[in-house]
DRENDO-1510 file (C-alpha; in Angstrom, 1 decimal, always signed):
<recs>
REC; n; res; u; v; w
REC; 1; UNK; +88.4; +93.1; +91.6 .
REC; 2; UNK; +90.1; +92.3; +95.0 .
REC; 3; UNK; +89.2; +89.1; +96.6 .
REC; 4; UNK; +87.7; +89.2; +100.4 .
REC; 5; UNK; +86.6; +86.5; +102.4 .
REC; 6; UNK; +82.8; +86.8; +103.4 .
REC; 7; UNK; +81.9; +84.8; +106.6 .
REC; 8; UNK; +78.1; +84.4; +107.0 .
REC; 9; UNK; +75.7; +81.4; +106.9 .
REC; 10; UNK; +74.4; +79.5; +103.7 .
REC; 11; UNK; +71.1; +79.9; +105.4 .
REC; 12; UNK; +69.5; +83.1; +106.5 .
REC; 13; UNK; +65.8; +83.8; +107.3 .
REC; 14; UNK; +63.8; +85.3; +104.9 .
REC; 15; UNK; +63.3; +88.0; +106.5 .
REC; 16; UNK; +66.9; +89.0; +106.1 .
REC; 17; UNK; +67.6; +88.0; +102.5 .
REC; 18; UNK; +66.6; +91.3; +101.2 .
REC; 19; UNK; +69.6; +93.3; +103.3 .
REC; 20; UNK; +72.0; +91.0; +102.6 .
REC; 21; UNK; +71.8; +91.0; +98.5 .
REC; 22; UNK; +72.2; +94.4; +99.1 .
REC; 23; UNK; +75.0; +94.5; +100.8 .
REC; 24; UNK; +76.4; +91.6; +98.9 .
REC; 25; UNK; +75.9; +93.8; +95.7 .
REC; 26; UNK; +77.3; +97.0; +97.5 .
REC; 27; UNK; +80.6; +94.9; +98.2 .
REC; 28; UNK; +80.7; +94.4; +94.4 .
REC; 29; UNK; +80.0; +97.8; +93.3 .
REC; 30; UNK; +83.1; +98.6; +95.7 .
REC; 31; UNK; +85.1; +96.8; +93.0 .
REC; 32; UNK; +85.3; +93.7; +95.7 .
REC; 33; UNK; +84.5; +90.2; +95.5 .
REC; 34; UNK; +83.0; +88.5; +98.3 .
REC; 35; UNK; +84.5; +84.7; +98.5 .
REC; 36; UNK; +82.5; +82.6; +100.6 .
REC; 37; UNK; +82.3; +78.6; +101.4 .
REC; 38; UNK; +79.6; +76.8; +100.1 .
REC; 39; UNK; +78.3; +80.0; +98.1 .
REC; 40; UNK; +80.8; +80.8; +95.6 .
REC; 41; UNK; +83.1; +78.8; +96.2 .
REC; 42; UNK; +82.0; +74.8; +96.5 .
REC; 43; UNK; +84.1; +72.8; +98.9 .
REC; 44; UNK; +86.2; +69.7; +97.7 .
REC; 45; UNK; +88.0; +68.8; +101.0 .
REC; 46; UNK; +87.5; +69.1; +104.8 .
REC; 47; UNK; +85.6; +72.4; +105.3 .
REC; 48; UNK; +88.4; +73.7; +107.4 .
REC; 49; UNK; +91.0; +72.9; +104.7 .
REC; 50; UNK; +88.9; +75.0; +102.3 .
REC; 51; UNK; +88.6; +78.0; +104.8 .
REC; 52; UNK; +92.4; +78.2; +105.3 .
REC; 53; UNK; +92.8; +78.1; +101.7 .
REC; 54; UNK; +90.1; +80.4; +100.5 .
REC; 55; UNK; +91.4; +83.1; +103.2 .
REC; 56; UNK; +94.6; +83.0; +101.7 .
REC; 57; UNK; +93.5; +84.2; +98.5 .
REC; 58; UNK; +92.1; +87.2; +100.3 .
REC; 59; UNK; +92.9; +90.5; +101.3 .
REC; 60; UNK; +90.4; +91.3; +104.0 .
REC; 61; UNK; +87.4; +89.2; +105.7 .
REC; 62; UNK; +83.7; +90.6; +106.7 .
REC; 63; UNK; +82.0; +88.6; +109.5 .
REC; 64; UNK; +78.5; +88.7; +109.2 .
REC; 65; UNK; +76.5; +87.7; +112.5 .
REC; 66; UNK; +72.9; +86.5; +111.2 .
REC; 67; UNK; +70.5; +84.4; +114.1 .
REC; 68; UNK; +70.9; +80.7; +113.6 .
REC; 69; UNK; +70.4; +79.1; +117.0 .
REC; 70; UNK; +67.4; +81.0; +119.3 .
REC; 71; UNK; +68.0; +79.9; +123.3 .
REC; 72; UNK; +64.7; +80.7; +125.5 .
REC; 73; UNK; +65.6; +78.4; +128.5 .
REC; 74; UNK; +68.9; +77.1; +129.8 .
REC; 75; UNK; +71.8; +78.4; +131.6 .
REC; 76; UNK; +75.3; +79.5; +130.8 .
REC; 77; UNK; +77.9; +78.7; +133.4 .
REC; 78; UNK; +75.7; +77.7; +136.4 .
REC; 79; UNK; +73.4; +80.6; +136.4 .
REC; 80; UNK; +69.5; +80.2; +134.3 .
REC; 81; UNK; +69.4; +82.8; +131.5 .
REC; 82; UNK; +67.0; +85.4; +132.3 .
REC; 83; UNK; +66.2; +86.3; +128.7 .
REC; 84; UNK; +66.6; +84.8; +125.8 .
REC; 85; UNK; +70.4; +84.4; +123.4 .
REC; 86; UNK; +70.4; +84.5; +120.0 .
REC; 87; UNK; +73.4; +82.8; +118.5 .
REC; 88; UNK; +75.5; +82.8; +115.0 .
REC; 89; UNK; +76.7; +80.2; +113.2 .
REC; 90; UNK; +79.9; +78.3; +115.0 .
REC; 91; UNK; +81.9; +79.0; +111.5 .
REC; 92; UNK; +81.8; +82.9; +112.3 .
REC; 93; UNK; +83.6; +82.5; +115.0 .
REC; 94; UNK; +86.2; +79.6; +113.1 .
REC; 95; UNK; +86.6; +82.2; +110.1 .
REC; 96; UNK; +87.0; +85.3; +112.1 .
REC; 97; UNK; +90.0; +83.3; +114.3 .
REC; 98; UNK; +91.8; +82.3; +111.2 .
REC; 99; UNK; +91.4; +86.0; +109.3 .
REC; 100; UNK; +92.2; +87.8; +113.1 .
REC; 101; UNK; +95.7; +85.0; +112.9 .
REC; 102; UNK; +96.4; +86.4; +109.5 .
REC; 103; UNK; +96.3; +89.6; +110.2 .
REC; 104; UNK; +93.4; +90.6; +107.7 .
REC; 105; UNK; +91.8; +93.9; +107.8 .
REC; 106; UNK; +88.6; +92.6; +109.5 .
REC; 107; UNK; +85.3; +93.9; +109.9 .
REC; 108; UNK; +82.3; +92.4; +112.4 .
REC; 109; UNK; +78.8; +93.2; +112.1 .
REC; 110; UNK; +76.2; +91.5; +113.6 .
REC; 111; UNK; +72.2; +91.6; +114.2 .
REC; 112; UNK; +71.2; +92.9; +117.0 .
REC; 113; UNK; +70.8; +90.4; +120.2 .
REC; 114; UNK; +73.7; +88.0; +118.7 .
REC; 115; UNK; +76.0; +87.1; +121.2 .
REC; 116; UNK; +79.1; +85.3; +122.4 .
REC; 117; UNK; +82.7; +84.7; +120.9 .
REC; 118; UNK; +83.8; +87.0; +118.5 .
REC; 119; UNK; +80.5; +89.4; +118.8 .
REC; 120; UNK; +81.2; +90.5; +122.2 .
REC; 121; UNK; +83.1; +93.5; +122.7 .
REC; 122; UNK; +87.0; +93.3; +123.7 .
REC; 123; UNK; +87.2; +89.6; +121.6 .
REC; 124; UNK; +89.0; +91.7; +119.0 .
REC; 125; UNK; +90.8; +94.8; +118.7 .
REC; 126; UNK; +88.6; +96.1; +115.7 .
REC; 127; UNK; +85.3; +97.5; +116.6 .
REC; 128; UNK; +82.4; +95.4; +116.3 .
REC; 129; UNK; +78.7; +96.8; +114.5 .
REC; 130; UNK; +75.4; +95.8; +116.1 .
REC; 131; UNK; +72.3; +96.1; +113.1 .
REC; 132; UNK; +69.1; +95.3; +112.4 .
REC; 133; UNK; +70.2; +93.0; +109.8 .
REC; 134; UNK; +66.4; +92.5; +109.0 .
REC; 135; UNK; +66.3; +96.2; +107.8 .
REC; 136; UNK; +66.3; +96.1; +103.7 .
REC; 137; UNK; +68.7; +98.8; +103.7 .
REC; 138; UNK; +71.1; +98.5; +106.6 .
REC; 139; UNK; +73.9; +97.8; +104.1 .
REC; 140; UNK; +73.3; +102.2; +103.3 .
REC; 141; UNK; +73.6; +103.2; +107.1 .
REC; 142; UNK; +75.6; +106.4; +107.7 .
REC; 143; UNK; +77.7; +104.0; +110.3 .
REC; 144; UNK; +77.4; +100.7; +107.5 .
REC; 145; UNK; +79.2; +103.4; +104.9 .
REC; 146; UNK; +81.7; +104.8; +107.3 .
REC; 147; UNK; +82.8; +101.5; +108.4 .
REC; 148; UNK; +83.2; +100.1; +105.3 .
REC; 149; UNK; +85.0; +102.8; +103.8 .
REC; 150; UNK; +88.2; +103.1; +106.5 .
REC; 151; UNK; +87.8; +98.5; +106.0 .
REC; 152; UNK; +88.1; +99.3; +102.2 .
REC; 153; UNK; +91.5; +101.2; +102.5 .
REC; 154; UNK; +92.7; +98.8; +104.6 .
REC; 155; UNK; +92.3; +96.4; +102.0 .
REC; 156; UNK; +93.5; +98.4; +99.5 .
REC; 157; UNK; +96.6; +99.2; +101.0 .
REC; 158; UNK; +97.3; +95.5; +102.0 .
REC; 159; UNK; +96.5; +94.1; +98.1 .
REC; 160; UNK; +98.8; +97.3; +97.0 .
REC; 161; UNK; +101.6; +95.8; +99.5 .
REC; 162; UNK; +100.9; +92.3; +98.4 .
REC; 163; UNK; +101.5; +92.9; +94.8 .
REC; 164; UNK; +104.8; +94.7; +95.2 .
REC; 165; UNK; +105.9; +91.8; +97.8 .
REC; 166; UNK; +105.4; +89.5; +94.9 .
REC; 167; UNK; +106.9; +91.6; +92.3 .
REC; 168; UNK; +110.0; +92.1; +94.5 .
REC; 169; UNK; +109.8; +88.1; +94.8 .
REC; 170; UNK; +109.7; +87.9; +91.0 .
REC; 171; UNK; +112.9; +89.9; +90.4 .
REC; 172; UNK; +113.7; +93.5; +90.4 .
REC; 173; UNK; +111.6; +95.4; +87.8 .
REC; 174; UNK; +113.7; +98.1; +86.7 .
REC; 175; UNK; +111.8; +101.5; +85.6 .
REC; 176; UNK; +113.8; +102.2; +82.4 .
REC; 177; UNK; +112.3; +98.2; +81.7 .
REC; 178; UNK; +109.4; +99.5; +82.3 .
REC; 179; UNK; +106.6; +100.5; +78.8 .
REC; 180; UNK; +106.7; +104.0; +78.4 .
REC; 181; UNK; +103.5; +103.9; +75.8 .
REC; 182; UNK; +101.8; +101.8; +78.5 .
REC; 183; UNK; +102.5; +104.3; +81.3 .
REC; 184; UNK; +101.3; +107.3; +78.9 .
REC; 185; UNK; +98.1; +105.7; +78.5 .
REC; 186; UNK; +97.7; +105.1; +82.4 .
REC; 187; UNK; +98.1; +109.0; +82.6 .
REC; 188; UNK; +95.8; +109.5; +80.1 .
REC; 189; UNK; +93.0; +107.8; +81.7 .
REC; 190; UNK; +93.9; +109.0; +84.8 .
REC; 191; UNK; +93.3; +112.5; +83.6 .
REC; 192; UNK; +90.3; +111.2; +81.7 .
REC; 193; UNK; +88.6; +110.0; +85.3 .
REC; 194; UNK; +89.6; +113.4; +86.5 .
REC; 195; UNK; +87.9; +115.4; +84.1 .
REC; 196; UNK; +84.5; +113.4; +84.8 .
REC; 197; UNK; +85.4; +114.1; +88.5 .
REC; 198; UNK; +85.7; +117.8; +87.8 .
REC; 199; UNK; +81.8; +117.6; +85.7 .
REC; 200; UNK; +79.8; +115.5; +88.6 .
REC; 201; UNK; +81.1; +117.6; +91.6 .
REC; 202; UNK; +79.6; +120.7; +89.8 .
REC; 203; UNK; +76.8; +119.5; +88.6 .
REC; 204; UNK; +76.4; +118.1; +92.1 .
REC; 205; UNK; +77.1; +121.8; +93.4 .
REC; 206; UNK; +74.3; +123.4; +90.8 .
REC; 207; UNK; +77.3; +124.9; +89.1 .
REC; 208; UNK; +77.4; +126.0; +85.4 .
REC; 209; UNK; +79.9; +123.1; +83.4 .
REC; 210; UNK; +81.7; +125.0; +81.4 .
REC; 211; UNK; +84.2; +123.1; +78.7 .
REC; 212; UNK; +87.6; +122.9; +80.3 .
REC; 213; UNK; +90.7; +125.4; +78.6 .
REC; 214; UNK; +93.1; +122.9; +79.5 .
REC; 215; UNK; +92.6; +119.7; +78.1 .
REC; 216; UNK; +95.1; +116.7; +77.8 .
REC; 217; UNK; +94.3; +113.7; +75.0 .
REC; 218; UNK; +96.3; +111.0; +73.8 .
REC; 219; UNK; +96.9; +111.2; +70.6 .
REC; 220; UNK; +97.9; +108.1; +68.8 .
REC; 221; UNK; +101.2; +107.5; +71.1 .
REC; 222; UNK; +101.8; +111.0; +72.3 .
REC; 223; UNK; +99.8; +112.5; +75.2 .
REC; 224; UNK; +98.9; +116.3; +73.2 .
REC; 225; UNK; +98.3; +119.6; +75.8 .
REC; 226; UNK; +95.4; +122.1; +74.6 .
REC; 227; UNK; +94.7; +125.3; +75.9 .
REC; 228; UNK; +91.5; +127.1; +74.4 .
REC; 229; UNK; +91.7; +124.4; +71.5 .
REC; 230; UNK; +95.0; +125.1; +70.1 .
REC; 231; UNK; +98.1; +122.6; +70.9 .
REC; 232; UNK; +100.8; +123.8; +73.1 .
REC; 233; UNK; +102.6; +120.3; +74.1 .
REC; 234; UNK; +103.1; +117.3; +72.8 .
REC; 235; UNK; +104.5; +114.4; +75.1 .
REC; 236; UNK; +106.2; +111.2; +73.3 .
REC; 237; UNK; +106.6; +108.5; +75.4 .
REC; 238; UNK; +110.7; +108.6; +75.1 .
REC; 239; UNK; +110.2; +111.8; +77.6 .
REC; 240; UNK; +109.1; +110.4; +80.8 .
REC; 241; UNK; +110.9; +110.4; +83.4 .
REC; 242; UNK; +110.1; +107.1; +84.5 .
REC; 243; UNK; +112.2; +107.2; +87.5 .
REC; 244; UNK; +109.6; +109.0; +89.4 .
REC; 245; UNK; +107.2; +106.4; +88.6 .
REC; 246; UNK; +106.2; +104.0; +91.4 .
REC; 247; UNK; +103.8; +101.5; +89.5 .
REC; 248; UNK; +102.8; +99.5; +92.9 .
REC; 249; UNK; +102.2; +102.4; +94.4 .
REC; 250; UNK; +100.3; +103.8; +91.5 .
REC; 251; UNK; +98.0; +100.9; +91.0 .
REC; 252; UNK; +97.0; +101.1; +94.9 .
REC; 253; UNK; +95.6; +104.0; +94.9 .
REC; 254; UNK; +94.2; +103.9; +91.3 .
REC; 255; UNK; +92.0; +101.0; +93.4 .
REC; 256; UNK; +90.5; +103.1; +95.9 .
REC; 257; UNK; +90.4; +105.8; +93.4 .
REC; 258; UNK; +88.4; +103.7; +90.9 .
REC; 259; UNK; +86.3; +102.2; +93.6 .
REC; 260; UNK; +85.7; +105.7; +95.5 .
REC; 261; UNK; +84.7; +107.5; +92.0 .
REC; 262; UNK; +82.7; +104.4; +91.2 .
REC; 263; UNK; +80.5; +104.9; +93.8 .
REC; 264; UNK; +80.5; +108.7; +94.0 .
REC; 265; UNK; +79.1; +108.7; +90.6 .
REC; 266; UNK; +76.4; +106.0; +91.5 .
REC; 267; UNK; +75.5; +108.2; +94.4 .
REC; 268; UNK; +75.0; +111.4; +92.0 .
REC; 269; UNK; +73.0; +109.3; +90.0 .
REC; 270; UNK; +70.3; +108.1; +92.3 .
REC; 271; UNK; +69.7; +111.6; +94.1 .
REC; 272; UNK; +67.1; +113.0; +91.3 .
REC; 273; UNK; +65.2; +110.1; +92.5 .
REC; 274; UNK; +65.1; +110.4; +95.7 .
REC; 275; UNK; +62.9; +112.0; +98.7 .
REC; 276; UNK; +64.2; +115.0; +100.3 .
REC; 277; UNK; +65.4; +113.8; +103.7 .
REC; 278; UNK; +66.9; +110.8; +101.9 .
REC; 279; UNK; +68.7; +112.9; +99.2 .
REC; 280; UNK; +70.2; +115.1; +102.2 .
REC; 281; UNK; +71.8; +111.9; +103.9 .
REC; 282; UNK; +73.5; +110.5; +100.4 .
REC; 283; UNK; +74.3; +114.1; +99.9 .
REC; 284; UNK; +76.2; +114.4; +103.1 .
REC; 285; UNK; +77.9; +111.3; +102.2 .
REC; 286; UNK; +78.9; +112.5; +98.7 .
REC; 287; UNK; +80.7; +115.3; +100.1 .
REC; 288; UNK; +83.0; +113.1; +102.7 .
REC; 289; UNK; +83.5; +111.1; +99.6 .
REC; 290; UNK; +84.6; +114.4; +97.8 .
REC; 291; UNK; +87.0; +115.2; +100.3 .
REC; 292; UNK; +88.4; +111.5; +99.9 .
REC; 293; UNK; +88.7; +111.4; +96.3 .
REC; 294; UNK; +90.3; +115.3; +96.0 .
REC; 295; UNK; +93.3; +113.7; +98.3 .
REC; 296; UNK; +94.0; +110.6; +96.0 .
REC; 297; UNK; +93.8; +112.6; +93.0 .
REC; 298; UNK; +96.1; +115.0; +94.2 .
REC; 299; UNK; +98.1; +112.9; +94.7 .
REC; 300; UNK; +97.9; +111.1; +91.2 .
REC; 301; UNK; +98.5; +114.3; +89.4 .
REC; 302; UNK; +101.5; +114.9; +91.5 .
REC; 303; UNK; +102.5; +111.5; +90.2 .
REC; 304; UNK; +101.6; +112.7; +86.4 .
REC; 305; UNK; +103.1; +115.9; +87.3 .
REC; 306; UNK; +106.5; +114.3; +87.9 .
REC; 307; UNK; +106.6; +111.9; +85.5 .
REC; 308; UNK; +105.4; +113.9; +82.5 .
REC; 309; UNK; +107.9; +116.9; +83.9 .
REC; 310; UNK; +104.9; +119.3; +83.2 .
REC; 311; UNK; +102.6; +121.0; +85.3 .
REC; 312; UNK; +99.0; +120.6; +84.6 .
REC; 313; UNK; +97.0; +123.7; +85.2 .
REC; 314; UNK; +93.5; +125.0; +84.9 .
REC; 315; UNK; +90.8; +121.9; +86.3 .
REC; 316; UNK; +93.4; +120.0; +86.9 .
REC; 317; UNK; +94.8; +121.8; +89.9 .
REC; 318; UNK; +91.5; +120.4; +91.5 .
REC; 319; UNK; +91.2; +124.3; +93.3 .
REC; 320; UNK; +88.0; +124.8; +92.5 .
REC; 321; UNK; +86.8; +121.2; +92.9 .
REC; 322; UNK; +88.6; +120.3; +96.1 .
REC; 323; UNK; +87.3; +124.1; +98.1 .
REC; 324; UNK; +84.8; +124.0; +100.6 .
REC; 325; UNK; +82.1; +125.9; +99.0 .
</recs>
């Protein structure tokens, strides 16, 4: 799991607690762990100290603007309020500074009403959400998923960048150094998570599933190539060509694959379940999702393609799969 720093209060009304396990859980399901002072992590020093510390751990930071200070009567800057201000915690505002300084991939959403510092528009470059944070299932707004999605790759991406910056710092790995058996069996359960890909989108469709006439298994150490049942390759780990293999690469966008399928699938899995006009909304956002994942794993066949030096036909071409239908 990637670490991200989660600003929001210890405290939240009660009347909010419901949306924000939700959403808490939803980050986790995302293959992301939220990291947040005074909830899962317990300070030891100087709060401050432990921010700055805990953000560097992490990859990206969510600001979540909850109602902790209510002003009826007062004045800002000379002139009386004419309606009342709701008002986050000052540590939103702190957390958000030090992420922005780092150069996080940030995301800001806020309940409706709060104002000031980093929830008014133009504070930050990044667009900022207004919610009804009180609403059980904001975290599963069209906007909510769309939002989070784009922050998500931007996370991935940066981690991805992270962990070849520090295996650059390490030394140069060279590819021939590199395991071929351990690189077989990434392919193999690569093309494992495609198959299942493959099933769901056409059950999703109301398509027939048919057994695939390709199929590709590893078999002991060697990655074996059926077609119709009956073995027509057999790969050895001595014949990659691991000079096409880009492992940091590879293992940022297996992330987002993994995370994207993860919740595809969870998606599929609820819609039996679910009223119409509710199954039409996660519907709509399976298919964006579809059209997400068909680019990734594209592009992780080509990968396969390259370093197993054959091509990989029938499902596997994604044609079908990846078509508007």
């Amino acid at each position: 799991m990637i670490d991200i720093f989660l600003s929001r209060p210890t405290w939240v009304d009660s009347s909010f607690e419901s949306g924000l396990t939700a959403f808490v859980t939803r980050l986790t399901d995302l293959d992301l762990r939220p990291r947040t002072l005074g909830a899962s992590d317990q300070p030891t020093r100087a709060p401050l100290d432990e921010v700055i510390g805990l953000l560097r751990q992490c990859r990206g930071a969510l600001i979540l603007g909850y109602p902790q200070i209510q002003v009826e009567t007062g004045s800002v800057k000379g002139k009386a309020l004419s309606k009342r201000i709701l008002l986050s915690t000052e540590w939103n505002h702190i957390e958000a500074g030090l992420a922005y300084a780092r150069e996080l991939p940030l995301l800001v959403i806020h309940h409706k009403g709060v104002v000031r510092g980093i929830f008014d528009r133009g504070a930050i470059s990044s667009f900022i959400y207004e919610l009804n944070l009180a609403d059980p299932a904001w975290a599963l707004a069209d906007k909510v998923s769309g939002a989070l999605r784009k922050w998500r790759d931007d996370v991935l991406d940066r981690d991805g960048a992270a962990r070849a910056s520090a295996q650059r710092a390490s030394g140069p790995t060279s590819r021939s150094a590199m395991d071929p058996a351990s690189v077989l069996g990434t392919i193999s359960s690569g093309l494992n998570l495609v198959d299942q890909f493959v099933d769901v989108v056409d059950k999703a469709r109301g398509d027939v599933t048919r057994e695939h006439s390709v199929q590709a298994r590893q078999d002991g150490r060697d990655l074996t190539m059926t077609v119709r049942g009956h073995e027509v390759e057999r790969i050895a780990p001595d014949r990659l060509q691991l000079n096409t293999w880009d492992d940091a690469r590879y293992k940022a966008l297996e992330l987002r694959v993994r995370a994207n399928w993860q919740q595809f699938n969870g998606l599929y899995s609820q819609t039996p379940s679910l009223a119409p006009d509710e199954r039409v909304r996660i519907e709509q956002r399976m298919e964006q999702m579809r059209k997400e994942l068909c680019k990734d794993f594209r592009e992780m066949i080509a990968i396969y393609e390259q370093t197993l030096g054959v091509g990989l036909a029938d499902h596997y071409s994604l044609y079908n799969t990846c078509s508007d239908h």
